[in-house]
C-alpha positions in Angstrom: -18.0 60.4 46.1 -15.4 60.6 43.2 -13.6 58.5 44.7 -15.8 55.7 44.6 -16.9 57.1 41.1 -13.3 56.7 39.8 -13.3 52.9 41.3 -16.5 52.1 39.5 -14.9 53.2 36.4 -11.7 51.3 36.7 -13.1 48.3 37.6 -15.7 48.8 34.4 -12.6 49.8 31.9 -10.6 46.7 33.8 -13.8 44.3 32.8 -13.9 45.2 29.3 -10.3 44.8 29.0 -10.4 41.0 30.5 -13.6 40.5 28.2 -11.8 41.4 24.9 -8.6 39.3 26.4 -10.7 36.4 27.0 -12.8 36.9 23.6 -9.1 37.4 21.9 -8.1 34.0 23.6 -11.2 32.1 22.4 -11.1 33.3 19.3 -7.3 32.3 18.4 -8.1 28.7 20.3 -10.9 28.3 17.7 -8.7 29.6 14.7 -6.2 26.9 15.9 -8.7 24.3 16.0 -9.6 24.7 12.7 -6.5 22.6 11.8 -6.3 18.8 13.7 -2.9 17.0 12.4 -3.3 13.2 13.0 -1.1 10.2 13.1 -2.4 7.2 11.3 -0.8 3.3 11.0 -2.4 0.4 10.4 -2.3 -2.9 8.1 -3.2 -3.1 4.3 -4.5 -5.7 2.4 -3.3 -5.7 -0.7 -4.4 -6.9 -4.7 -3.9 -6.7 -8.1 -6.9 -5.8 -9.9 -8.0 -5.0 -13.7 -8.0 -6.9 -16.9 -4.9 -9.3 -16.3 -7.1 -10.7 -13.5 -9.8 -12.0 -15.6 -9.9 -14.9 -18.4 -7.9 -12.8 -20.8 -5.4 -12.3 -18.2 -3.8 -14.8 -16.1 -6.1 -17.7 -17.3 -6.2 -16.9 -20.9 -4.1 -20.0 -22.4 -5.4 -22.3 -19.1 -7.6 -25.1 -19.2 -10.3 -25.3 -16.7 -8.6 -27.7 -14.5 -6.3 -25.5 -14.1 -7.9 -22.2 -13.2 -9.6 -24.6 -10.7 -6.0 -24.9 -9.2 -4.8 -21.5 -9.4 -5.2 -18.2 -6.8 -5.0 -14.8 -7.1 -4.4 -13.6 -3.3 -4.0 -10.7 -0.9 -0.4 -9.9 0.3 -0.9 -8.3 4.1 1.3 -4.8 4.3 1.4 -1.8 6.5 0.3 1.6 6.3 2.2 4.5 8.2 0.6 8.0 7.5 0.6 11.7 8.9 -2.0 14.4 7.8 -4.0 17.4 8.5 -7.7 18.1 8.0 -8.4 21.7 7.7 -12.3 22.7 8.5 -14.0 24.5 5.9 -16.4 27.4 7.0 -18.2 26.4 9.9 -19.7 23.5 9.3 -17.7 19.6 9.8 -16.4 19.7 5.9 -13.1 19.9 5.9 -10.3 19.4 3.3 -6.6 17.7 4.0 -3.3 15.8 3.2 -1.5 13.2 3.9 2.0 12.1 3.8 3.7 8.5 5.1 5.2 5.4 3.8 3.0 2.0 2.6 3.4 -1.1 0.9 1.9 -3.2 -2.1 2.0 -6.2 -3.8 0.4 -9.8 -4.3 0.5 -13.8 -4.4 -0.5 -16.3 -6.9 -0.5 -20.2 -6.1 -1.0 -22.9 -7.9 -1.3 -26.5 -6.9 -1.0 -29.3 -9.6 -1.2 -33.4 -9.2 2.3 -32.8 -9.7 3.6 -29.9 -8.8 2.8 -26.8 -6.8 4.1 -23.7 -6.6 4.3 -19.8 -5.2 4.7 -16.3 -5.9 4.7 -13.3 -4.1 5.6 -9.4 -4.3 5.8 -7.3 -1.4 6.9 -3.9 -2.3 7.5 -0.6 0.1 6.6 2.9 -1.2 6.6 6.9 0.1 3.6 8.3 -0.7 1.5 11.2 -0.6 -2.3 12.0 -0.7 -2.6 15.8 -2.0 -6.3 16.5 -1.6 -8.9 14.9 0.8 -12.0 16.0 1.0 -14.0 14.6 3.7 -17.1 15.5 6.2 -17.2 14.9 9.9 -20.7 14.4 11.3 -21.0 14.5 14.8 -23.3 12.3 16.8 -22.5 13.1 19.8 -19.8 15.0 21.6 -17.4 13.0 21.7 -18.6 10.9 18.6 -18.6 11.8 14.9 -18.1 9.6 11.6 -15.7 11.0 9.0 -16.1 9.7 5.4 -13.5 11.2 2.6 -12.6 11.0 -0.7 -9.7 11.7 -2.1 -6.6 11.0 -4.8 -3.1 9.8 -4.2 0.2 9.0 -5.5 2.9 6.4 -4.6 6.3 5.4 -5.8 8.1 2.3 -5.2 11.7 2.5 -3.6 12.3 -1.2 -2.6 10.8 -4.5 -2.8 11.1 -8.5 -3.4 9.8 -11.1 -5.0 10.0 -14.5 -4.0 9.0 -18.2 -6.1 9.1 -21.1 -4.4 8.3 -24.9 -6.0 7.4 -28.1 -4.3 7.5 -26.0 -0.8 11.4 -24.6 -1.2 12.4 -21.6 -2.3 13.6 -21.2 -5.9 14.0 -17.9 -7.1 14.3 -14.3 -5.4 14.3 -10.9 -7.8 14.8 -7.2 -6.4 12.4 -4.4 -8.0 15.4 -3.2 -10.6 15.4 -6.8 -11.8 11.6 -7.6 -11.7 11.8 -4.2 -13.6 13.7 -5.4 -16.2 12.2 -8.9 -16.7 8.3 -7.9 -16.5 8.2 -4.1 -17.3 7.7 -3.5 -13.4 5.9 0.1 -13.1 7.4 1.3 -9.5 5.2 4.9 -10.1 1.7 4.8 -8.7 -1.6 6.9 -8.4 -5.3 6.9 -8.5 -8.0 7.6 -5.8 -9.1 6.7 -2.6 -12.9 6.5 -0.7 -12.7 5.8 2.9 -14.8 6.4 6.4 -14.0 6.9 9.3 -14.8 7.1 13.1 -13.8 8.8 16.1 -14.0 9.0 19.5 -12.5 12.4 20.6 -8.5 12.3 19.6 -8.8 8.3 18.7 -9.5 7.5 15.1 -10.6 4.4 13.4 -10.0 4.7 9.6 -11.2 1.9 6.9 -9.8 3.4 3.3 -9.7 1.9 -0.1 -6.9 2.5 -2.8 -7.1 1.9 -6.5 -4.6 2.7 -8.6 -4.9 3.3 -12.3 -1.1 3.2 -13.4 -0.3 -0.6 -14.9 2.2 -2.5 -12.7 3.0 -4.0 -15.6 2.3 -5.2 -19.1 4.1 -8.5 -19.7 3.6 -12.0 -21.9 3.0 -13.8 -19.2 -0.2 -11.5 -18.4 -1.2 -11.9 -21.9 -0.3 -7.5 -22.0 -3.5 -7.1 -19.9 -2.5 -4.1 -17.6 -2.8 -4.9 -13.8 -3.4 -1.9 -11.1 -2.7 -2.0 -7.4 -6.0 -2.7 -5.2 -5.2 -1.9 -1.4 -7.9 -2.2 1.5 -6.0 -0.2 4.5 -7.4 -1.1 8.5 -6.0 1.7 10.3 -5.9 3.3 13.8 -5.0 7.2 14.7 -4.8 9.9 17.3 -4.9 13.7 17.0 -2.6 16.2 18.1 
């Protein structure tokens, strides 16, 4: 009898043991969980926005014939980002970073009776994004959409900027010398509003970037100030 007594109690002790190992287990998996890095990349659409855009910009000393014949247009980039959202408390708010490497830029055209001509900017920057704050609402469970807000801040390490007249290429400038012929501001920051969707590690991510540092203040912009406008399309997978 005590020998089956002593069994019993083993084998109770032994349970408990493997109950606090599994809860232990669970526990740590769900403390882990709490964090999901991601990998993002994706194209950007990319424009210059504010004052200089509008009549007292660019068009302010151009007749209406030729406003008629002169565009302000996107300039496709890239987007190349890794981050982290962290959950906060129990519920799908969460807060995060991100870190990666973009671009930004535009083109103007114009096209005369008699002449015709281009402009472009692509530039390539690092940048960071140092507080997102976003919501993940699940719809089902492999389903939930993900919008976020947050700020960010860019700079500028390299770039080009191209002319061309009558369909051949006139002129080419480098950042240091667009720089020191327009004021060129290679610093950037301002915020971001995006939303997202994902189905279980795979992300689908629309986010919009406005920046509220002046790429520039030049004559030729009639000293309106002009901020970067970026419309990102990106995909991503957790890890």
């Amino acid at each position: 009898m005590k020998k089956y007594l002593l069994v019993a109690v083993l084998a109770i002790f032994g349970y408990s043991a493997q109950a606090q190992l599994v809860q232990s287990t669970m526990l740590n998996i769900q403390k882990e969980k709490r964090t999901t890095w991601y990998l993002r990349v994706g194209a950007s659409f990319n424009n210059p926005a504010g004052p200089a855009t509008g009549d007292d910009g660019v068009f302010y000393n151009m007749s209406d014939e030729e406003k008629d014949n002169f565009s302000i247009g996107n300039k496709l980039g890239y987007d190349l980002a890794i981050g982290f959202q962290r959950s906060i408390g129990g519920s799908g708010l969460y807060w995060g970073q991100e870190y990666g490497f973009g671009s930004r830029g535009a083109q103007v055209s114009f096209k005369g009776e008699y002449d015709e001509y281009k402009s472009s900017l692509m530039a390539h920057n690092v940048k960071i994004a140092p507080f997102i704050l976003g919501y993940r609402i699940g719809l089902t469970d492999m389903i939930s959409i993900d919008p976020h807000v947050g700020c960010f801040l860019s700079y500028d390490y390299f770039g080009k900027g191209k002319m061309e007249e009558d369909g051949e290429e006139d002129d080419n400038m480098d950042l240091s010398e667009i720089n020191d012929e327009y004021g060129y501001q290679s610093f950037d920051g301002g915020l971001q509003v995006g939303v997202g969707v994902w189905y279980g590690r795979l992300n689908l991510d629309l986010t919009y970037q406005r920046g509220f540092v002046s790429v520039c203040d030049c004559d030729d912009l009639n000293n309106k100030a002009v901020y970067s406008s970026n419309f990102m399309v990106r995909l991503g997978v957790s890890f």
